[in-house]
C-alpha positions as CSV (number, residue, x, y, z in Angstrom):
1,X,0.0,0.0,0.0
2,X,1.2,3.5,-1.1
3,X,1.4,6.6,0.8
4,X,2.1,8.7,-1.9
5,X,-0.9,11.1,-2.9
6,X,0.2,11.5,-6.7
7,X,-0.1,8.4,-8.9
8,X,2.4,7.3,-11.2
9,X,1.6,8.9,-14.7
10,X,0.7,12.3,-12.2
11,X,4.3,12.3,-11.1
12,X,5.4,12.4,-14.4
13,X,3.1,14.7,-15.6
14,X,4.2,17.3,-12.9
15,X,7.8,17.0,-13.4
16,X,8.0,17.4,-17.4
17,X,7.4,20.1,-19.4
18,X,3.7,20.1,-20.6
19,X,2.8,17.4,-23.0
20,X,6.2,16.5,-24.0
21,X,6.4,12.6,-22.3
22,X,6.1,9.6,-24.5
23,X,5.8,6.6,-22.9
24,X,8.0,3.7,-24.0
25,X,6.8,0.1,-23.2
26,X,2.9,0.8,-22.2
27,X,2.0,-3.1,-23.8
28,X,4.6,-4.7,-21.4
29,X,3.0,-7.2,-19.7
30,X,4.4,-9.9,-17.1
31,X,5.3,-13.7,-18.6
32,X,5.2,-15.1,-15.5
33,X,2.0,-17.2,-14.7
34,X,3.1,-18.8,-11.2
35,X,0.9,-18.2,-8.3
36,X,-2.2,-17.2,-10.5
37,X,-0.5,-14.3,-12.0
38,X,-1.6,-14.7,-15.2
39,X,-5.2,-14.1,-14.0
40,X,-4.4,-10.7,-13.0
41,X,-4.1,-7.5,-15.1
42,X,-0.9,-5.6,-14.5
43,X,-0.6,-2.4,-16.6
44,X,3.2,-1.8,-17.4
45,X,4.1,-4.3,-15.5
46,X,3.9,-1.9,-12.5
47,X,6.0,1.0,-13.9
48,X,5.8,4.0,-16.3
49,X,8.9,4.7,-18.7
50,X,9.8,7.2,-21.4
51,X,11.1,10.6,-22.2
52,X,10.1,14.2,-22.5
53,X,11.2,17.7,-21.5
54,X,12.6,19.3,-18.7
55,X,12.9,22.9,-19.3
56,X,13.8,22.0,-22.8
57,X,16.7,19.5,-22.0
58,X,15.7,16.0,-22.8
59,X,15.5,13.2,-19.5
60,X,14.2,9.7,-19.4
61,X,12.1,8.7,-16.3
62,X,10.7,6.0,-14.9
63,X,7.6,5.8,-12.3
64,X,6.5,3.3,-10.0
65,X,3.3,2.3,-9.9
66,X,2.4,1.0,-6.3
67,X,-1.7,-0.1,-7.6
68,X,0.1,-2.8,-9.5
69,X,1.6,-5.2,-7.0
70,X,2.2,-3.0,-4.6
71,X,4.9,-1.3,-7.3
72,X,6.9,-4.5,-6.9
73,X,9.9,-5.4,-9.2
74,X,9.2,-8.1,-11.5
75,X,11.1,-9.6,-14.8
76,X,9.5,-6.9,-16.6
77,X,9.0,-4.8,-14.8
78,X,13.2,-4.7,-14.0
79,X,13.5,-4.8,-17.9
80,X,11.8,-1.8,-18.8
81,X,14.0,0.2,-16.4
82,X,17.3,-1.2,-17.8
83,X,16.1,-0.3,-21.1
84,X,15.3,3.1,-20.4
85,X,19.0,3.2,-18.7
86,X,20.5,1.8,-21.8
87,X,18.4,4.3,-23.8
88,X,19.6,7.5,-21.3
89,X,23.4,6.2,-21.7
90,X,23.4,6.1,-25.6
91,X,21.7,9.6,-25.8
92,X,23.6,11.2,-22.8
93,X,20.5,12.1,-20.5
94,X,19.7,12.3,-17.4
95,X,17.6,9.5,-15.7
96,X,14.4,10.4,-12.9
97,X,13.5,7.5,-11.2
98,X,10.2,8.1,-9.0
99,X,10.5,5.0,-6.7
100,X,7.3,3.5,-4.6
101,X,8.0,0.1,-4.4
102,X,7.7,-2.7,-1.9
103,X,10.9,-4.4,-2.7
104,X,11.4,-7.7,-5.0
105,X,8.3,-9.1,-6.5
106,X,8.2,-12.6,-4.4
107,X,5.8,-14.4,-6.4
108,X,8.8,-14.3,-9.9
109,X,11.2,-15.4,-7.3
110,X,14.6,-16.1,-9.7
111,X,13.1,-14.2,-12.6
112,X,12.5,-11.0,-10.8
113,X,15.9,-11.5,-8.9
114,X,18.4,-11.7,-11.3
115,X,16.5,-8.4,-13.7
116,X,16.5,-6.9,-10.7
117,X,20.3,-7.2,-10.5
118,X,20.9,-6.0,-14.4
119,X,19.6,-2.6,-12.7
120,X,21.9,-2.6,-9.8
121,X,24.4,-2.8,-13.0
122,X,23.1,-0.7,-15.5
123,X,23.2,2.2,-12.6
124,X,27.0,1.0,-11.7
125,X,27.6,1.6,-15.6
126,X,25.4,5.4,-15.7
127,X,27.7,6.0,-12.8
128,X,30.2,9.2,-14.0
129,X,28.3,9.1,-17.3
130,X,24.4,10.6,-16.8
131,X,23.0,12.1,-13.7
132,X,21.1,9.7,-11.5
133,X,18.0,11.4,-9.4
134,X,15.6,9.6,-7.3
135,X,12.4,10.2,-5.3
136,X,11.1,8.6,-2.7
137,X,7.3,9.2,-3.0
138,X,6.2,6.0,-1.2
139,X,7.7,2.7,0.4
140,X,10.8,2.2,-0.9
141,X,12.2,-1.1,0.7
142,X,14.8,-4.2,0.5
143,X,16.8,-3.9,-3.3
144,X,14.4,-0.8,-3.9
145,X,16.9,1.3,-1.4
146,X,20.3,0.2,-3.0
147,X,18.1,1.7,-6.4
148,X,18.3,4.8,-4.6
149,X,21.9,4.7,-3.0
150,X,23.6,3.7,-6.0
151,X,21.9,7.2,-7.9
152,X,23.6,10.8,-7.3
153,X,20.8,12.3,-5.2
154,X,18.2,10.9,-3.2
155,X,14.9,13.0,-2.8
156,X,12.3,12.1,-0.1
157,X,9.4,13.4,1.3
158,X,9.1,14.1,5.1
159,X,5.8,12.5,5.7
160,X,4.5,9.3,3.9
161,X,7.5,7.9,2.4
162,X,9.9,5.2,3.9
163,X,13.5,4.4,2.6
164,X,15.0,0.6,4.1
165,X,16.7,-2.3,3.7
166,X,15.3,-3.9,6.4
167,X,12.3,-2.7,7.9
168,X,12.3,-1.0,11.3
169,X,10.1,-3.5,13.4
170,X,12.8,-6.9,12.0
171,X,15.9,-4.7,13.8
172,X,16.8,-6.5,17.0
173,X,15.2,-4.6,20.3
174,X,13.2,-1.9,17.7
175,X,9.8,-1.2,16.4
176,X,9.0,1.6,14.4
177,X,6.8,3.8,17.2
178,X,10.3,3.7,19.1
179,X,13.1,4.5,15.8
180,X,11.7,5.0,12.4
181,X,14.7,3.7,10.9
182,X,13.0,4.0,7.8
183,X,11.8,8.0,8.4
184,X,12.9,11.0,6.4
185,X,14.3,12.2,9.7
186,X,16.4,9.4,10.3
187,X,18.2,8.7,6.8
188,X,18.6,12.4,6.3
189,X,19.8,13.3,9.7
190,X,21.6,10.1,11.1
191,X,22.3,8.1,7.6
192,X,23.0,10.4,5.8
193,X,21.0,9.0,2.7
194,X,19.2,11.2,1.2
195,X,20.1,14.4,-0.2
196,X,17.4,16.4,0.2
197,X,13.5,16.7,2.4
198,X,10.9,17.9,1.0
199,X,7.5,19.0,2.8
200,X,5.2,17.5,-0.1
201,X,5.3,15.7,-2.9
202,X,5.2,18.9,-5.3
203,X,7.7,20.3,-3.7
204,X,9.9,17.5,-4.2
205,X,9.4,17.4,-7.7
206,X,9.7,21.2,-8.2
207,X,13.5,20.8,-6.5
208,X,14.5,17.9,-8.8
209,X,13.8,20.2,-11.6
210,X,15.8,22.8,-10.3
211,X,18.8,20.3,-9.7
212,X,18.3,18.7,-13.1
213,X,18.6,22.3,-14.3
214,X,21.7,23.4,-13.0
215,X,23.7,19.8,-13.6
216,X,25.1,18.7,-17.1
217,X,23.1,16.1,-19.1
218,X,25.9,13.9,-19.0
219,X,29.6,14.2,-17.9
220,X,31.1,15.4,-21.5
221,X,28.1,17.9,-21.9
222,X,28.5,21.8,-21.3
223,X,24.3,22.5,-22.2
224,X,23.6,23.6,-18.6
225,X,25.0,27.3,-18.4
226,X,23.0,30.1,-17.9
227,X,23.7,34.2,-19.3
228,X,23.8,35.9,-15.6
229,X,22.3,39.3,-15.5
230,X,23.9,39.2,-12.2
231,X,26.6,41.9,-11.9
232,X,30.1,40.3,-12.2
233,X,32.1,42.9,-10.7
234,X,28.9,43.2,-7.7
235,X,30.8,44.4,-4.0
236,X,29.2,42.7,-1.2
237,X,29.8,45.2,1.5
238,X,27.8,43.4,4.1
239,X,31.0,40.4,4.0
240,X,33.3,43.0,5.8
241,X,31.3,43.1,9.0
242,X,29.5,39.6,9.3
243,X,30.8,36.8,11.1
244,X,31.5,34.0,9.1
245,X,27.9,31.8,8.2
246,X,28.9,29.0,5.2
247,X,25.4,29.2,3.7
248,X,25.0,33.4,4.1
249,X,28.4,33.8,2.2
250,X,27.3,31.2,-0.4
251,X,24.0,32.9,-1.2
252,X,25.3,36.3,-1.3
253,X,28.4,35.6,-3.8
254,X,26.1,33.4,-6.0
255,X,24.6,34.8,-9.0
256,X,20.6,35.9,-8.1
257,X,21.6,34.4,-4.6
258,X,20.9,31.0,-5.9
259,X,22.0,28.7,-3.4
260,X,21.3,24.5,-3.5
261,X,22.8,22.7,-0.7
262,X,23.2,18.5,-0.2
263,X,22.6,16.6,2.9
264,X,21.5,19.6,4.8
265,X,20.2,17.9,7.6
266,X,23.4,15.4,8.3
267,X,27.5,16.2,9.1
268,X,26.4,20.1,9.8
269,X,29.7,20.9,10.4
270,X,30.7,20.4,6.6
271,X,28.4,22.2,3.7
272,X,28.3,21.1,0.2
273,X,26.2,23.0,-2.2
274,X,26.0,24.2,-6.1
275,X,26.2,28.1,-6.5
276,X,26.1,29.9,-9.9
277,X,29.3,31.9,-10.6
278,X,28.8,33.8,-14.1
279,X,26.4,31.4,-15.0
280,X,28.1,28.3,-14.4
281,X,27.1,25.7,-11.8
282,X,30.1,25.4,-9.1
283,X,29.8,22.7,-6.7
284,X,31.3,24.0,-3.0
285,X,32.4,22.3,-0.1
286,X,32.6,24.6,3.0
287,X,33.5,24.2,6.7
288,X,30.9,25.7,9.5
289,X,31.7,25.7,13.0
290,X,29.5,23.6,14.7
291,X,28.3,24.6,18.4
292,X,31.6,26.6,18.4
293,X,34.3,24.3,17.3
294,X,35.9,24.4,14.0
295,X,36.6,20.9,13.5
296,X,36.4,18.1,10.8
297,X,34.7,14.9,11.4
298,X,34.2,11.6,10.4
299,X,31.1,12.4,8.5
300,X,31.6,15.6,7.1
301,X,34.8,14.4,5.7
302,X,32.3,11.3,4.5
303,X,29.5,13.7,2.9
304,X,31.8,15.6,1.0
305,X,33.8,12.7,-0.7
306,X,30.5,11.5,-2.4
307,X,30.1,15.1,-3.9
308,X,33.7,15.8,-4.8
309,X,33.1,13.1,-7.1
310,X,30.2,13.5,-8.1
311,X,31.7,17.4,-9.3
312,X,34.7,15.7,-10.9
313,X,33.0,13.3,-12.9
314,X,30.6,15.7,-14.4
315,X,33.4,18.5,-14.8
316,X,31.6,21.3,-12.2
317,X,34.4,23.2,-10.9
318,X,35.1,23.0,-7.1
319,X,35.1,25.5,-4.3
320,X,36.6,25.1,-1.0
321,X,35.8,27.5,1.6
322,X,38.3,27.2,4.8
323,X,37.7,28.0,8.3
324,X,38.9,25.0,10.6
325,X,41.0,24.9,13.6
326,X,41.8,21.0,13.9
327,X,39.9,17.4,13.7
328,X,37.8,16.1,16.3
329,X,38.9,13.8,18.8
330,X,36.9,11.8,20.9
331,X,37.2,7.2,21.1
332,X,33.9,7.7,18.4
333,X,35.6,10.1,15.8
334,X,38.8,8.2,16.2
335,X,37.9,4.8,15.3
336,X,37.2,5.9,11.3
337,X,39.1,9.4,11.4
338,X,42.4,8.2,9.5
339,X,40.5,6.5,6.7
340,X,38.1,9.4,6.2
341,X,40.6,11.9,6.4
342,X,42.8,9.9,3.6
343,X,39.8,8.7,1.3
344,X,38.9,12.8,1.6
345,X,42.2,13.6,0.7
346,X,42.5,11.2,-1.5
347,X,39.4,12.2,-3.5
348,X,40.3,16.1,-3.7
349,X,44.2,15.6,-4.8
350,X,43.1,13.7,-7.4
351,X,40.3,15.3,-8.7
352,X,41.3,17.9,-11.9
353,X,38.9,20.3,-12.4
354,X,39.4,23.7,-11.5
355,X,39.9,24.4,-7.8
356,X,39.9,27.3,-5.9
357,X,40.3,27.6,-2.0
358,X,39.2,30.7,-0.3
359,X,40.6,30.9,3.4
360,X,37.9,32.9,5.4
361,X,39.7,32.3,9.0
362,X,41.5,29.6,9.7
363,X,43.6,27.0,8.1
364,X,44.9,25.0,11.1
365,X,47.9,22.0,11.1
366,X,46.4,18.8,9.1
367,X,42.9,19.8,8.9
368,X,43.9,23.4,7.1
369,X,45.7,21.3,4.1
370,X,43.2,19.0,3.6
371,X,41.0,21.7,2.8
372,X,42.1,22.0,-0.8
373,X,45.9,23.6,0.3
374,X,48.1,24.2,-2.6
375,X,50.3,21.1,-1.3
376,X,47.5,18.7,-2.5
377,X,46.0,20.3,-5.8
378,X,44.5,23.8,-5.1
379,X,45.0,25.5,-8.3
380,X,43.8,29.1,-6.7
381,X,44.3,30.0,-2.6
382,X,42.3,33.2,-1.9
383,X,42.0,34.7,1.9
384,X,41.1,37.3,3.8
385,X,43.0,39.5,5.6
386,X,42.2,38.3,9.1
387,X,43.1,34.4,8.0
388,X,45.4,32.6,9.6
389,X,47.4,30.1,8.3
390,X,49.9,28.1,10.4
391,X,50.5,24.7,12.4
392,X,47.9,26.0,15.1
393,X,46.6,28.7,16.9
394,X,49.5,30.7,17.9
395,X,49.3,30.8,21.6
396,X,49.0,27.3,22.0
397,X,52.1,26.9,20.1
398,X,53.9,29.5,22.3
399,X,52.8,27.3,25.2
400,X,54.4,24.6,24.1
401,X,57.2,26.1,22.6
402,X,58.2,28.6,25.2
403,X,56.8,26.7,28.1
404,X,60.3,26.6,30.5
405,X,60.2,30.4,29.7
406,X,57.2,31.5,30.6
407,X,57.6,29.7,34.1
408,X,60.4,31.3,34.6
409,X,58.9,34.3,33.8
410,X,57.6,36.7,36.5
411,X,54.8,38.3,34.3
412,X,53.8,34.8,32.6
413,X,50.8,37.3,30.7
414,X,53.2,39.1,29.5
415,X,55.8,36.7,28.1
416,X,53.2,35.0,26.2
417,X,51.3,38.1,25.0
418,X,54.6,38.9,23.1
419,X,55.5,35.4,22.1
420,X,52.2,35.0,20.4
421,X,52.7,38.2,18.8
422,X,56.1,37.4,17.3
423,X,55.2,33.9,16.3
424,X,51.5,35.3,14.4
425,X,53.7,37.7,12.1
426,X,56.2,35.1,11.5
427,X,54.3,31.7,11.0
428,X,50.5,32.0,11.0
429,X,49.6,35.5,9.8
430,X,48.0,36.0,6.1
431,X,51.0,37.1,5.1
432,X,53.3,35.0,6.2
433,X,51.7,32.1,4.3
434,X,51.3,34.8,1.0
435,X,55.2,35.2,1.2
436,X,55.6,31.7,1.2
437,X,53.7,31.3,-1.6
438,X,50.9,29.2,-0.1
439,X,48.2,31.7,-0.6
440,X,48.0,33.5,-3.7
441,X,46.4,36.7,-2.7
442,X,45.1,38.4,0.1
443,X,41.3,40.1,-0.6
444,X,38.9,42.2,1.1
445,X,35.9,40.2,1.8
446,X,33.2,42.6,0.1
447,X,35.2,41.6,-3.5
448,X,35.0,37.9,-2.6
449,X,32.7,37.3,-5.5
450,X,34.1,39.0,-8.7
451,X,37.3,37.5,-7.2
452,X,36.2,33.9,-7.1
453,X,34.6,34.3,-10.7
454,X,38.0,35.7,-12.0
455,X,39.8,32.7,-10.8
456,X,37.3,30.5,-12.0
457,X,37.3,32.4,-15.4
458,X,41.1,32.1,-15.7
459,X,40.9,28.0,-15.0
460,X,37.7,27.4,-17.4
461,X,39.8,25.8,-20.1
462,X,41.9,23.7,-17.3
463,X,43.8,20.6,-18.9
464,X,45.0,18.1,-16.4
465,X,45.8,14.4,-17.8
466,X,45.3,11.3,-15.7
467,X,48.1,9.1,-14.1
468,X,48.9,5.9,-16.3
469,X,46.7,3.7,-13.9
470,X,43.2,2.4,-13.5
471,X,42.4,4.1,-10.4
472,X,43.7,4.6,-6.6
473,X,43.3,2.3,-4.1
474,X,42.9,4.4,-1.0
């Protein structure tokens, strides 16, 4: 039984440009005949597929129809999917997949098994080639969820849909009424599953259109760019005297202030989001203290591998935006911490589209190179001129440093005071790091964004070729 309040064909209806679907594979019909089957009319074989318009680009879609079955996969069912991947992959086109399904379709057993595994592969082979989007709009459960994990972004609603693998009330010492396991709130917040919540079921289908918009059609295609009437050379006064806010400085640099952020609700401390700079989409990844601390974690350093590669696959230009003092410790953080930090590492050294880093505050020991340094592939380093760059806030470092002086000393304030002075001009000032060569230039915050789109401007026709190897293994 569904909970979604749109059927099938109304999904698709919403979501394309007026009158411009065409269905593909309306006469399939299900072979099997097991279990009375055969008896039973099931248009489709439980899913709508085709192509039309969105916005004028072309996409091919897909729409599970939960009045059949329950929307469950069958052997046909499974079959008109692939096709409409194969189809998408040939033509370079984004695929929509509008899932409401119960899982596998028990009474094909086999049949509907191994199809449904030629879709597990079909998506493994879009992967890096054609956008992926999915909707929850109802249950999706069992094989349905990988559907949705293995596509780019992951689109629920907050009420009425379920995302699993297994369902809440099977898990060991649960039932739903105590953890929804399979709730909006909990694969958005604690999962970190789905990309984006949506209050209704419009809604949800009015931001896939804006995402589809704003993202290439496939990862050689450049049809996505808009003519800004946005003023390129705009001075953003009101940067000078705010305090640092990740998601106010993205809106107010982007062109009309558009501003699209991922996994909003999960890793807080990390944002990723797609900005328009001059009319091209630029995917960012940006630290934001979190209850005070500037740290990275475990999961932030997670969220944002995912879209560092989803931006280098699809050639979006990257934007790092620094403000971290160190890496979190606690037994939790520290059990996963090395592996995150290298996989994140990993994925932004070796990524080669244009990246720029822009150092708002501070750039702190291991975490501040991580953060797309010039040491591991920043092609650009911006900062302001309050940033600090160093091996870690300059008094602690005195502290250490100085520490059989300043007990010695009889005004302790004092010896430190001008300790920390000496060592901020010489190691972890602006400056000092611009001298060195680690930071390009040093800009006034109000010019950030006719800054950032210079840079970008200058890298748009980047080359970088690819190691002779089939990939890293880290």
């Amino acid at each position: 039984m569904s909970n979604s309040k749109m059927s099938a064909r109304e999904r698709i209806e919403i979501l394309l440009d007026d009158q411009s679907f065409v269905e593909i594979g309306n006469l399939v019909q299900a072979r099997s005949t097991d279990y009375n089957l055969g008896a039973k009319k099931m248009p489709g074989d439980g899913v709508i597929t085709g192509y039309g318009v969105l916005n004028g680009r072309m996409v091919y879609v897909y729409s599970q129809d939960a009045s059949v079955l329950g929307g469950s996969v069958g052997e046909m069912h499974a079959k008109k999917i692939a096709n409409i991947y194969d189809m998408a992959m040939k033509m370079g086109v984004p695929v929509i997949g509008m899932l409401d399904c119960s899982g596998l379709r028990l009474q094909e057993a086999n049949d509907a098994l191994q199809v449904f595994g030629i879709i597990f592969g079909k998506q493994v082979q879009a992967s890096g080639k054609i956008p992926q989007i999915c909707g929850v709009f109802g249950n999706c459960g069992g094989g349905s969820a990988l559907m949705a994990s293995l596509s780019d972004f992951v689109f629920m609603t907050k009420e009425g849909s379920s995302l699993y693998v297994n369902s809440p009330n099977v898990l060991a010492g649960n039932v739903q009424s105590k953890l929804d396991t399979s709730g909006s709130a909990y694969q958005a917040e604690t999962a970190g599953n789905v990309d984006f919540v949506c209050e209704t079921e419009e809604e949800l289908i009015g931001q896939m259109r804006m995402l589809v918009d704003i993202l290439p059609s496939d990862f050689e295609s450049k049809d996505f760019a808009f003519e800004s009437v946005d003023d390129l050379n705009r001075i953003i006064p009101e940067l000078n005297d705010s305090e640092y806010d990740a998601k106010f400085l993205l809106q107010s640099i982007s062109d009309e202030s558009f501003y699209m952020e991922t996994k909003d609700m999960y890793a807080k401390d990390m944002v990723t989001a797609f900005i328009r700079l001059n009319g091209e989409t630029v995917g960012v990844i940006a630290n934001q203290a979190l209850e005070g601390e500037k740290l990275l974690s475990t999961r932030g350093l997670d969220k944002a591998v995912k879209f560092i590669k989803f931006c280098d696959a699809f050639s979006l230009p990257i934007l790092t935006v620094t403000d971290v003092k160190g890496i979190k410790a606690n037994q939790h953080e520290e059990r996963k911490l090395a592996k995150a930090l290298a996989q994140f590492t990993a994925e932004l050294a070796g990524s080669t589209v244009p990246k720029v880093n822009l150092i708002v505050g501070e750039a702190y020991g291991t975490a501040g190179i991580v953060m797309n340094s010039k040491a591991i592939g920043a092609d650009f380093v911006l900062a302001w001129p309050d940033a600090s760059v160093g091996m870690m806030d300059a008094e602690q470092a005195v502290r250490i440093m100085y520490a059989d002086e300043i007990a010695a000393g009889e005004d302790q304030r004092a010896v430190i005071a001008e300790k920390t002075a000496d060592y901020e001009e010489m190691q972890s000032s602006v400056s000092a790091a611009a001298q060195r060569g680690y930071v390009d230039d040093i800009i006034e915050p109000d010019a950030t964004r006719k800054r950032l789109i210079a840079a970008f401007e200058m890298l748009y026709g980047k080359k970088e070729s690819v190691e002779d190897k089939k990939h890293a293994a880290i």
